[in-house]
Steps between C-alpha positions, in 0.01 A plus 500: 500500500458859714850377629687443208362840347585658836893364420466607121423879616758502780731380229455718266497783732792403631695558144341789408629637816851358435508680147368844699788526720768407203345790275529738880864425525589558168797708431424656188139528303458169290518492116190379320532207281446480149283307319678129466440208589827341632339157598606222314213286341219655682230355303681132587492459069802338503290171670743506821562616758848612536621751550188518788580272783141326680519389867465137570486450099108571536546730143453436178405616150196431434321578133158576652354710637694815326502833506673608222689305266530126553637430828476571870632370824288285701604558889375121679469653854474236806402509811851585577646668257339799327688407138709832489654579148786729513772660256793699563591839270739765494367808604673899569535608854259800624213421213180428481380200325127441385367102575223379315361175431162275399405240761180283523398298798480503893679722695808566252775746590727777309827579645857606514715299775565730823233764324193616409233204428123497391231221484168403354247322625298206266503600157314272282696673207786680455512776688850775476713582830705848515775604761772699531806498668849720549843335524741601753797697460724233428271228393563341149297171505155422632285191486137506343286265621116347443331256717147377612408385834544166734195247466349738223569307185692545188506883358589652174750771394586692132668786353696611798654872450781642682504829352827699547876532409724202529811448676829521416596912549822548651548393917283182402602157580800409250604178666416142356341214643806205587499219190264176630665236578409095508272502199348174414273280303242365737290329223424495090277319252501531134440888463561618873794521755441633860793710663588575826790729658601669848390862543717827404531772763528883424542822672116585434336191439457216178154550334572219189701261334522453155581161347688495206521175255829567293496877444145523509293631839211248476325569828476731828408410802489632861638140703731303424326238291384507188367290211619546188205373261506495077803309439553221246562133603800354486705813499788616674432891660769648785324730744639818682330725782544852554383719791342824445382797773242780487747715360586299183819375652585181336769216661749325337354181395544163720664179346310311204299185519457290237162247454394322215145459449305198504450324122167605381164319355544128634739579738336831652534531891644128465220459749222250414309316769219253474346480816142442656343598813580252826248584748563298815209667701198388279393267235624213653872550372683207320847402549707686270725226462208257359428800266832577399577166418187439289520828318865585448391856672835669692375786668185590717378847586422480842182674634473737728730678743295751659533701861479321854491862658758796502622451149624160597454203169322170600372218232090633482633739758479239784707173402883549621725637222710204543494149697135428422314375180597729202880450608437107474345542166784773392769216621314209270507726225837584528631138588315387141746771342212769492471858630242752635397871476274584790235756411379764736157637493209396328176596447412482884626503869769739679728592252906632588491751194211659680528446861929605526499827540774638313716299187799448704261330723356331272883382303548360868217283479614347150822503593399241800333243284804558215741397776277200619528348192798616305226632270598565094185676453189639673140589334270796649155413381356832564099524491197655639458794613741487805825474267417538146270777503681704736812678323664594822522138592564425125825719541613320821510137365637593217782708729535215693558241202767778368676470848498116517644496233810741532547268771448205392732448150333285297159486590185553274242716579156362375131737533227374389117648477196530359407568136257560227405323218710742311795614699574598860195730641575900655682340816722247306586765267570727783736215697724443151511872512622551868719209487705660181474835709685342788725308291380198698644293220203200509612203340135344427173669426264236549092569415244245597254444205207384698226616711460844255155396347624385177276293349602162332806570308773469800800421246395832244417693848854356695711567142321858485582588854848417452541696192341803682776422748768510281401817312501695849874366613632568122340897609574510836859335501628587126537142417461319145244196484698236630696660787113585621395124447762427702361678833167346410323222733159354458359357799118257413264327712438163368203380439208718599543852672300678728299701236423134329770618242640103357853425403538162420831260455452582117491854521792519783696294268451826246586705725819363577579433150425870405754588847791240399462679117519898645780391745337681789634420861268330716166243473295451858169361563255520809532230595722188552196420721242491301661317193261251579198352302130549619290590235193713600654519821522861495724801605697283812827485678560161380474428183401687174176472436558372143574111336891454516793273605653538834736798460443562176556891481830429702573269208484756264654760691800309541574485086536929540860535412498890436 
């Protein structure tokens, strides 16, 4: 650590220094700035994060812990990129501008781009940065930025000031940003559509786009993507983009797109999928034809892609991604007319999410098995300590799903995690937040309603849990009851669980009664494997532990409709 303190002085000496000699060769004395804050949503109350742009999409609004108000940006910083959060404003030439701003966690960082910076060290609470800085004689923009540090963990920042006169006085930049061209739909369900367009250019530089649905200018962002959430089903809307620089110059807008949403309640994301776990490396694994054909079952999720070494997938992380047992049991499931989702992750082993060490990185990895198997969907089963409880690594799968799937038209993004008896816990509440942050546009939210402790009741617990579920999408996303259904999946374990928790066929078959009559999109079941009788057999790999019929569960999974 004496090292990387060593580099955070050097650093910050270094831009103090930079900001000395711009004050020395100053023409004139500098004005002094009055009193306004000329940052646009500085307390991030708006709930994103636009018009602040986040390297590697590591930010997000988060709605604890706060400073003031009921917001704040949560920076996840990685062991290779420090998470910096910047904005561009408008600014006079030859002034001098006041920087303030509320930070809380390790090493976290106050600056202006090419200027004056200052730091903190480990706040446990929030603790207030000040700085200063003077334009140049001909500046009118400058870029305000807040980060943390590699390997240091997520930090917090609120109520951001930039105190001092805006732009706009005459010589300042007059010139427009070029009209964006190529904008198109990438994806929709029943009260979203995702947009994407080519860059603008301007003289000075684009800081946002603003995405207009008819006349109305519905969202801003700083890429060029966006999601464009809180829209009814089954309804026609025709998108426009406009590009906008630090100055307030605003293009001409690009051509329109129209989309019509998906239908709503039944039909939702049109996505429903009844599929169990497959595990071919354990529980002496049955042939999915024999299963198929005695259950009526169509699709298997397949368990677990994990990493071989260098961010590289492998079946367990050591079978061969193709030409060895899983692809034999993927071809007999598709030759009986069936399909598969493989699932990465997992409670255990070396996981891609956490071992790739960026999200592009980690797209390439999905993007490998996706192109093995001409994949329609893929499920991140994110858990533990390594993945789920780690928001950095959080951000990067859920990065990486948003990239996949930009690429890959038509595919469904599935997560699924943990839960309580009563709704996702802090770190599922915190994933649903970062991935409508990102605009990672998830298709499936799945919870597993096992394993938390919940005494005897699994059907009141797993119908609780899913409520709790719902209510968070219909406040995170905007969305009515049955659009939030719709992104719903409930994933059991048959039989008994590891805490001694017992679901048996009876109470499964409520379960999938109560899913079939709330239209949500997706039933699953650990596992295919165990769907086996051995009563007082225990918690094993092979069969349930509980009195049943051979593949009973899958039975019953195979009536969900949606």
């Amino acid at each position: 650590m004496r090292n990387t303190l060593g580099r955070h002085r050097r650093r910050l000496l270094a831009l103090l220094g930079s900001a000395a000699l711009a004050l020395a060769g100053a023409i004139a004395l500098p004005g002094t700035a009055q009193a306004a804050n000329i940052l646009t949503d500085p307390g991030f109350e708006s709930g994103s994060l636009s018009p602040w742009t986040c390297t590697g999409n590591l930010g997000s609004v988060v709605s604890s812990p706060v400073h003031g108000g009921s917001k704040a940006l949560a920076g996840a910083a990685s062991s290779s990129d420090d998470a910096q959060c910047s904005q561009t404003v408008s600014v006079q030439p030859n002034t001098t501008y006041s920087l303030q701003g509320w930070v809380r966690g390790s090493y976290v960082y106050l600056g202006v781009n090419g200027g004056a910076s200052t730091w903190t060290t480990s706040p446990s609470a929030y603790s207030q940065l000040s700085v200063s800085f003077t334009t140049g004689a001909s500046q009118t923009s400058a870029t305000i930025y807040v980060h943390g540090w590699y390997a240091q963990g997520t930090y917090y920042a609120d109520d951001i000031s930039l105190d001092g006169p805006g732009g706009g006085g005459g010589g300042s930049d007059t010139q427009a940003p070029t009209a964006p061209t190529g904008l198109a739909s990438t994806g929709k369900t029943s009260s979203s559509v995702s947009l994407k367009w080519n860059a603008s250019t301007d003289n000075v530089g684009v800081t946002a786009y603003d995405v207009y649905s008819g006349s109305n200018n519905v969202l801003s962002v700083s890429g060029t993507t966006a999601t464009v959430s809180g829209l009814s089903p089954s309804t026609s809307y025709t998108f426009t983009v406009k590009a906008r620089d630090a100055a307030g110059n605003t293009s001409g807008a690009s051509d329109s797109v129209s989309v019509t949403t998906d239908a709503g309640g039944s039909g939702g994301t049109g996505f429903k999928q009844a599929a169990p776990y497959l595990y071919e490396g354990w529980g002496d694994p049955p042939s999915p034809s024999t299963v198929m054909s005695a259950t009526g079952i169509k699709w298997f999720t397949m368990a677990f892609v994990l990493d071989s070494g260098g961010c590289t997938p492998a079946w367990d992380g050591s079978r061969p991604l193709t030409g060895g047992a899983d692809q034999s049991a993927i071809n007999a499931v598709r030759s009986a007319g069936g399909d598969i989702v493989p699932s990465f992750g997992g409670w255990q082993g070396s996981k891609l999410g956490a071992n790739c060490s960026s999200a592009s990185a980690l797209a390439g990895a999905l993007q490998k098995v996706i192109d093995a198997y001409s994949l329609k969907a893929i499920d991140m089963d994110i858990e533990n300590s390594d993945e789920f409880e780690n928001e950095a690594v959080q951000a990067r799968i859920l990065t990486a799903l948003k990239t996949v799937k930009a690429n890959n038209p038509g595919l469904k993004t599935i997560v699924t995690f943990g839960t309580s008896t009563t709704g996702p816990t802090y770190y599922g509440n915190r994933l649903i937040e970062q991935a409508q942050s990102l605009g990672a546009n998830i298709d499936v939210f799945t919870i597993m309603p096992f394993d938390f402790g919940g005494g005897s009741d699994m059907y009141g617990n797993t119908v609780n849990a899913a409520e709790g579920l719902k209510a968070k999408l219909k406040s995170t996303f905007g969305w009515d009851d049955a659009t939030a259904y719709s992104h719903i999946g409930i994933s059991g374990m048959n039989g008994l669980s590891d805490q001694q928790e017992t679901t048996t066929p009876a109470i499964w078959t409520q379960i999938k009664d109560w899913a079939n009559s709330h239209h949500i999109a997706r039933l699953a079941f650990w596992s295919v494997n165990r769907d086996r009788p051995c009563p007082g057999g225990g918690v094993v790999s092979n069969c349930s532990g509980i009195s049943q019929n051979n593949w009973q569960f899958t039975s019953i999974t195979a009536g969900f409709t949606g």
